[in-house]
LOSE-987730 format. One line per field, with one value per residue (C-alpha): residue number from 0; x, y, z negated; residue in three letters. Coordinates in steps of 0.25 Angstrom, whole numbers. Each point is the difference from the previous one (the first is absolute). Layout:
BEGIN
seq: [NUM:...]
X: [X:...]
Y: [Y:...]
Z: [Z:...]
type: [ala:...]
***
This chain:
BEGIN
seq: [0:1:2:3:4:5:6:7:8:9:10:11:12:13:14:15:16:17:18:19:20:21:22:23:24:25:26:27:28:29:30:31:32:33:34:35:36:37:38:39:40:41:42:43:44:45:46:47:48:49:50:51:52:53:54:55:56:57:58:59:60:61:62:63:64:65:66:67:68:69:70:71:72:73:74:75:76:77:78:79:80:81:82:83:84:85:86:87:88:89:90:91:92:93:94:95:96:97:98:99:100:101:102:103:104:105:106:107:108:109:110:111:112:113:114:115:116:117:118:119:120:121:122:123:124:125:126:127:128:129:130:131:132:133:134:135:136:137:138:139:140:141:142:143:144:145:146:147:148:149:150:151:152:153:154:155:156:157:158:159:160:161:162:163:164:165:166:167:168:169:170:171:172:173:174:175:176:177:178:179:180:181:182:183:184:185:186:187:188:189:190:191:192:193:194:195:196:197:198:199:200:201:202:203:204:205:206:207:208:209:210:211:212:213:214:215:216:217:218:219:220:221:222:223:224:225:226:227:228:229:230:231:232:233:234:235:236:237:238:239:240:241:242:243:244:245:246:247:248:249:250:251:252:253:254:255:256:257:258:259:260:261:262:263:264:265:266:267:268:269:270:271:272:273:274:275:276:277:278:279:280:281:282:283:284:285]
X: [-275:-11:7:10:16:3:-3:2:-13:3:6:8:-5:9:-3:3:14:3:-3:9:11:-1:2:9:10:-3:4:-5:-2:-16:-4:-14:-11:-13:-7:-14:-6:-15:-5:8:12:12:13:9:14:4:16:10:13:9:12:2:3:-15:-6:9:-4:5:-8:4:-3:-4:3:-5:4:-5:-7:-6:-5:1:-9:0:-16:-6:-7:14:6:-12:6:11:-4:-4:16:8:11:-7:-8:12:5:-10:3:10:8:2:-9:4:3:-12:4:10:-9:-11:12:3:-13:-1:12:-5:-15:8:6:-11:-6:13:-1:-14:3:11:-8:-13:10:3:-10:-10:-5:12:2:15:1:14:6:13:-8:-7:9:7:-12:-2:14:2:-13:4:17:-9:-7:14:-5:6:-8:4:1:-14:-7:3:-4:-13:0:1:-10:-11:3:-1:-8:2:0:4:3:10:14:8:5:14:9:15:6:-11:-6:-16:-7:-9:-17:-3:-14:2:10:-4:5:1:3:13:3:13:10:2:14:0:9:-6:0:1:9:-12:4:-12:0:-4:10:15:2:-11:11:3:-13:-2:13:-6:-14:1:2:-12:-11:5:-3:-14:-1:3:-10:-11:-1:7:-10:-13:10:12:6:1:13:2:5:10:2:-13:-1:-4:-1:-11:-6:-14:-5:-12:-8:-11:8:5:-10:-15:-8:-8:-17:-7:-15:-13:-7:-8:-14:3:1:-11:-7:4:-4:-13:-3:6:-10:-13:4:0:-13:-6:6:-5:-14:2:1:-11]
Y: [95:11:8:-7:6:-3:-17:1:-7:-6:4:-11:0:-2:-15:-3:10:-10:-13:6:4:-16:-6:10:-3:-16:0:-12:-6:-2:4:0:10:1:10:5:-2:4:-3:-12:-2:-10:-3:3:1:15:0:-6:2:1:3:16:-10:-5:15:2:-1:4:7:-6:7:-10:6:-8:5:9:-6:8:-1:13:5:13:0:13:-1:-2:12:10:-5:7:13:-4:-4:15:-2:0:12:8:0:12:7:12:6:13:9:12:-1:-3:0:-9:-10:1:-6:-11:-4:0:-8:-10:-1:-3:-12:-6:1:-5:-14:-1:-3:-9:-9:1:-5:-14:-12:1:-13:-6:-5:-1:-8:3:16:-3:-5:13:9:-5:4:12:4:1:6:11:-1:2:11:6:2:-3:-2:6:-12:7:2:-15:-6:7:-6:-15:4:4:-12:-11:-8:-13:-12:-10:-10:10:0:5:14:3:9:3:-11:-9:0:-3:13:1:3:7:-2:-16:5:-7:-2:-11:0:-10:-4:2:-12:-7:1:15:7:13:11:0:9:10:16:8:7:-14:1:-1:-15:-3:-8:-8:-4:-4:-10:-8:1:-4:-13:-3:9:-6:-14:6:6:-14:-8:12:8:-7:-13:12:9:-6:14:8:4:7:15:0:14:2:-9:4:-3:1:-5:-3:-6:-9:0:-8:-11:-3:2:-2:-11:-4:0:-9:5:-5:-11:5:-4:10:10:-3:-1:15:4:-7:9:13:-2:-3:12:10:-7:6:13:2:-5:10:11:-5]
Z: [-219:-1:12:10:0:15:3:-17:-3:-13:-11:-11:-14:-11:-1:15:-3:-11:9:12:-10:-6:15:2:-13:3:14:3:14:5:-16:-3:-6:-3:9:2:13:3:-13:-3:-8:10:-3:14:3:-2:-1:12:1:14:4:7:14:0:1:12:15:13:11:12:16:9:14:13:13:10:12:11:14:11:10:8:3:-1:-14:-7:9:-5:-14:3:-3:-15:-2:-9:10:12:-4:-6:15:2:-12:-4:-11:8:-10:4:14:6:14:-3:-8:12:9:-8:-3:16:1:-10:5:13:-6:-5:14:5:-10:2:15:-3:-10:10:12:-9:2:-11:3:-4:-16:-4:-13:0:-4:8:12:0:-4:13:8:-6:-1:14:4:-5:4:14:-6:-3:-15:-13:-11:-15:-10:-9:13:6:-14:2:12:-5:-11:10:9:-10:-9:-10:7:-9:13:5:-3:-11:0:-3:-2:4:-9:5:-13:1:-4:-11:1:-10:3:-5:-11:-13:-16:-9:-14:-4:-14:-2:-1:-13:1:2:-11:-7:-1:17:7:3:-2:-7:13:6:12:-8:0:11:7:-11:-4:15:-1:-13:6:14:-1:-10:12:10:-6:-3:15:2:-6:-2:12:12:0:4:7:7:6:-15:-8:-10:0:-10:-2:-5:-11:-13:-13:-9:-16:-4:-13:6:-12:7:5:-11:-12:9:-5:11:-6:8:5:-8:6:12:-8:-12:13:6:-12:-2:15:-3:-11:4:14:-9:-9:13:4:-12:1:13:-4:-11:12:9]
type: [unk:unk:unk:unk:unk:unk:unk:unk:unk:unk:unk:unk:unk:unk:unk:unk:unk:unk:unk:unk:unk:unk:unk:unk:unk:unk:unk:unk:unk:unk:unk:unk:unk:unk:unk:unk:unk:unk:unk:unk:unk:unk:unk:unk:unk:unk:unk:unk:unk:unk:unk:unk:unk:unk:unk:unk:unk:unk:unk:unk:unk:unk:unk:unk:unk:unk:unk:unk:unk:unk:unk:unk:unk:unk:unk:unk:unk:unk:unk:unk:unk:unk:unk:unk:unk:unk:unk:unk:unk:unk:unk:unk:unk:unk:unk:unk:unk:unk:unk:unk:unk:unk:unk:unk:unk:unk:unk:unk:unk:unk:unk:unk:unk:unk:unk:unk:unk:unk:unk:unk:unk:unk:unk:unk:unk:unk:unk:unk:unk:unk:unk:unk:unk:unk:unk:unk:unk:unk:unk:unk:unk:unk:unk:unk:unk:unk:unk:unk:unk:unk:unk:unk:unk:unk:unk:unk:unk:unk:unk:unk:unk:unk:unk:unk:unk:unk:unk:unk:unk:unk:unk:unk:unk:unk:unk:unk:unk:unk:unk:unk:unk:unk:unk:unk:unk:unk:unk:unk:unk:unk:unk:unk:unk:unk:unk:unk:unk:unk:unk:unk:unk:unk:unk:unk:unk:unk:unk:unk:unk:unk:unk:unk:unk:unk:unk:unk:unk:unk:unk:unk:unk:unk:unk:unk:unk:unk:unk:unk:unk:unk:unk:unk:unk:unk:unk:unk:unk:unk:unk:unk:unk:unk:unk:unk:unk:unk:unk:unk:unk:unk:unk:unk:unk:unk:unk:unk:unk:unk:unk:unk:unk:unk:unk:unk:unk:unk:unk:unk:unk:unk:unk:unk:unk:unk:unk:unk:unk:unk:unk:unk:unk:unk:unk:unk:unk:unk]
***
């Protein structure tokens, strides 16, 4: 084209109308044309056909589970003040009293000290590589302290105090499910099962039917978790709930014919040549 419309980059004579509108009618699997391809005239493969199934996939989340190790050493305490909760102790929505907002920006900047201290009394040379195993420590310094921590403030606390330890143990929660890290969180692409029946029971809206999807896919990534993931990464699963289901027509997979690269004399040949053509230019200049 003279002028591109978009990634529009070619625009279809009537000929090439009249070859597409040929395959088309025929429908024929892996039919043949004669094409034109730098210069030269080949005859490739330019129809296939497939059924919907092969254009689908699923996009699978790989969760792996949270590790962490804790220490109350003084770098990790000054982290402390970076954490929102933490700050949002010495902070008030008391806009128009402002006597009353000093106060309780007082009383805040007062707990902080107060947390500070308890976290400083704690053994900093100390590494727990387990969260209940410190939570118990931390737990009763501050029962001693008389002071409670609010669940935001106490996360923030956690968060300060902790880094990835991939040697530590597993982080859980109430149910004694592993937690996830989001920071090793990973997707795969699935096809989907040959078996599967269309059309899926997938809402427009992509969550109505969600669940069912998950029965009559379950099975099918969990035997690829199985055999792809789990031999590199023995502690993954799969986050059902996020699944997702997707289509691609992957044009290159199926119609690429791979050129193999000219015989490395006919490059260097050209190397060659292109250096002794520079070699005159410059002599030209000088």
């Amino acid at each position: 084209m003279k002028k591109s419309l978009g990634d529009k980059r070619n625009e279809l004579g009537k000929e090439h109308i009249r070859e597409l509108v040929r395959l088309y009618g025929e429908c024929q699997h892996n039919a043949t044309s004669d094409v034109l391809i730098d210069g030269k005239v080949e005859t490739r493969t330019c129809s296939k056909i497939f059924d919907n199934r092969e254009f689908g996939f699923l996009k699978i989340t790989v969760e792996r589970p949270l590790r962490l190790n804790f220490q109350a050493s003084p770098e990790r305490i000054a982290r402390l003040a970076e954490e929102r909760a933490f700050q949002n102790l010495a902070t008030s929505k008391k806009r128009k009293d402002e006597k009353a907002a000093a106060a309780e920006i007082a009383a805040g900047e007062e707990e902080q000290q107060a947390i500070l201290q308890v976290l400083e009394s704690l053994d900093g040379s100390v590494l727990y590589r387990s969260r209940p195993a410190f939570l118990k420590v931390m737990d009763a310094a501050f029962k001693r302290a008389g002071m409670t921590l609010a669940a935001p403030v106490k996360k923030a606390v956690l968060a300060a105090l902790s880094e990835q330890d991939q040697t530590a143990e597993i982080c859980r929660d109430r149910n004694g499910n592993p937690e996830p890290d989001s920071d090793l969180r990973d997707t795969e692409i699935v096809p989907l099962p040959e078996d599967i029946a269309l059309p899926l029971p997938l809402g427009y809206d992509d969550k109505t039917g969600h669940d069912e999807l998950v029965k009559l896919v379950r099975e099918h990534c969990e035997t690829y978790l199985k055999a792809e993931v789990l031999p590199h990464v023995p502690d993954a699963w799969i986050d059902h709930s996020k699944t997702k289901v997707g289509y691609e027509i992957p044009l290159n997979r199926h119609f690429y014919v791979y050129q193999p690269p000219r015989p490395l004399h006919e490059i260097e040949d050209d190397i060659k040549a292109l250096e002794a053509d520079i070699v005159k230019m410059l002599g030209v200049i000088v």
